[in-house]
N, C-alpha and C positions, 0 to 999 in steps of 0.2 A: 675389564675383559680378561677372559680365563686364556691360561698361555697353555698350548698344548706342549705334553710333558714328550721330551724329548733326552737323547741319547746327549750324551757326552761330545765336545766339540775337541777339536785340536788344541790341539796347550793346552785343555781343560786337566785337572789330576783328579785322579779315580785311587779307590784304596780295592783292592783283589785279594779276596777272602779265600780259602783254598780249606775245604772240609773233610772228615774221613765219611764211609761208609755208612756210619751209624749216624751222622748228622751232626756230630761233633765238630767244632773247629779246631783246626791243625794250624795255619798257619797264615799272617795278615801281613801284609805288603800296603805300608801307607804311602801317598803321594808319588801315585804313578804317571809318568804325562801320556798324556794319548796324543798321539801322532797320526793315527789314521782308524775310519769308524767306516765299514759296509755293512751291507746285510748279513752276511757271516762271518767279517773277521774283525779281529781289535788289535792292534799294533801300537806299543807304547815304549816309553823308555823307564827304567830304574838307574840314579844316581845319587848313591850313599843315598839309598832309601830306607826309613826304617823297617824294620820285622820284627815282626813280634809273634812267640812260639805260641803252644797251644799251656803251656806248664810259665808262662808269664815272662821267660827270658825274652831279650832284647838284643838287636845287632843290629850295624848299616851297613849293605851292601858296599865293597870295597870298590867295584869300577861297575863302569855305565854298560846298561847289558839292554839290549832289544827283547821285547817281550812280545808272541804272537799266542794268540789265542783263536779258534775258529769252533761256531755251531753243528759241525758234522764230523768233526774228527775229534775222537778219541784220545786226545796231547795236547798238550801245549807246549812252547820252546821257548828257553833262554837263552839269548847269543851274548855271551861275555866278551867283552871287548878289552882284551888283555895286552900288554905288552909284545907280551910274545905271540900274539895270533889271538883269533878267536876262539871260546871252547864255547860248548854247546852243554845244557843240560837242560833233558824232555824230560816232562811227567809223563806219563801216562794216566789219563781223566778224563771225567766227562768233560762233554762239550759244554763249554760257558751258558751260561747266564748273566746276565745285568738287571741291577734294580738301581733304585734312588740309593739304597745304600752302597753299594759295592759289584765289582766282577765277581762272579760264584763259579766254583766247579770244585769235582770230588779229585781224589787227588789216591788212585789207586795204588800205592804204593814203589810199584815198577819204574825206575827212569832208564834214559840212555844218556848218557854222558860222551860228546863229543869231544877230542883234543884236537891243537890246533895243527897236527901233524896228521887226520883224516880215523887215527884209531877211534874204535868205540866199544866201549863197554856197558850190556845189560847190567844194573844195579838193582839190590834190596830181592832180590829174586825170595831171599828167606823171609823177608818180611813178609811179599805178598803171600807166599804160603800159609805164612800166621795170621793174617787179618783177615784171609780169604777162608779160612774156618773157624775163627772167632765167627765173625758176622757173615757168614755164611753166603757170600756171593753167591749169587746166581747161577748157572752155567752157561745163560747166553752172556754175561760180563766177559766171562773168562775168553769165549771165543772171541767177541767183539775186541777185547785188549790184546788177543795174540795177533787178532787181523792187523790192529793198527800197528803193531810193532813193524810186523810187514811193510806197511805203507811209510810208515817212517823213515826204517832203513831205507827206501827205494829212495822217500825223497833226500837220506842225507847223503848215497851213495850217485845220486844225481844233480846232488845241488841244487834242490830244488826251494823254491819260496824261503825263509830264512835259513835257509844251507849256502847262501849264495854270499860271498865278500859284498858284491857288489849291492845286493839286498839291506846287508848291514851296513855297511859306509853309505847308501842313500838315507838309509833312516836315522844313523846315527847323525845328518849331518841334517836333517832334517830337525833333530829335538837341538841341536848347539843352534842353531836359525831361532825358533822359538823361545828355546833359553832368551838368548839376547835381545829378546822381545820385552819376554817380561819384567 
């Protein structure tokens, strides 16, 4: 009997491929655990996971960070779970994709970098200017990526969905559950 092909379960680990512009890959994030799967969002944990660049270099992330990903917004967010507090750092990208192989999305050079004291800083600003006339973005990208910076800031100045303590200590507490599963 044929099994219908289905999304990814909880504890399951997924690898998140992250692309430039031109279709190239930028950067691969192996053994991601997924912690929660809806219609639009993907919620997983990284701990000492590896990455791996697009120029072949190798790292393990140092501490356990929540990863959210969603089908209509233009970012996705890493909550680092640090000593000292959480930081926070957004891409700014397209909205995911999932196949059999991997999470997908472009990875438009722009982040926001949250600290755990509430400051934030736009990043790579020079960059996107240079890749955004190498390959020539579009001009609805360009709107589309300042709307969502918009929406961003509102949700990290509101705390809203991974902006929230309480958001992160649920899910983080949710993959040490899991963990001690496996």
């Amino acid at each position: 009997m044929a099994r219908e092909a289905r999304g990814p379960k909880e504890g399951d680990f997924i690898t998140i491929k992250s692309y430039k512009h031109d279709g190239s890959l930028h950067r691969t994030w192996r053994d991601t655990m997924v912690l929660k799967t809806s219609e639009n969002a993907l919620i997983g944990c990284n701990d000492h996971t590896l990455v791996i660049e697009d120029d072949g270099r190798r790292w393990v992330t140092r501490e356990p960070a929540i990863v959210y990903f969603h089908k209509h917004y233009w970012f996705n967010v890493v909550a680092m779970i640090r000593d000292n507090g959480i930081s926070y750092y957004c891409n700014l990208a397209s909205p995911f994709v999932l196949d059999k192989e991997a999470l997908k999305y472009i990875d438009y050079d722009l982040d926001v970098k949250v600290f755990p004291d509430g400051e934030k800083r736009l990043l790579d600003v020079d960059e996107y200017e240079v890749f955004s006339r190498r390959w020539n973005y579009p001009p609805e990208i360009d709107k589309i990526l300042k709307a969502n910076v918009l929406i961003l800031v509102d949700w990290i100045n509101n705390r809203k969905g991974p902006f929230s303590k309480e958001y992160v200590d649920l899910w983080y507490s949710r993959y040490l559950e899991l963990s001690r599963r496996k």
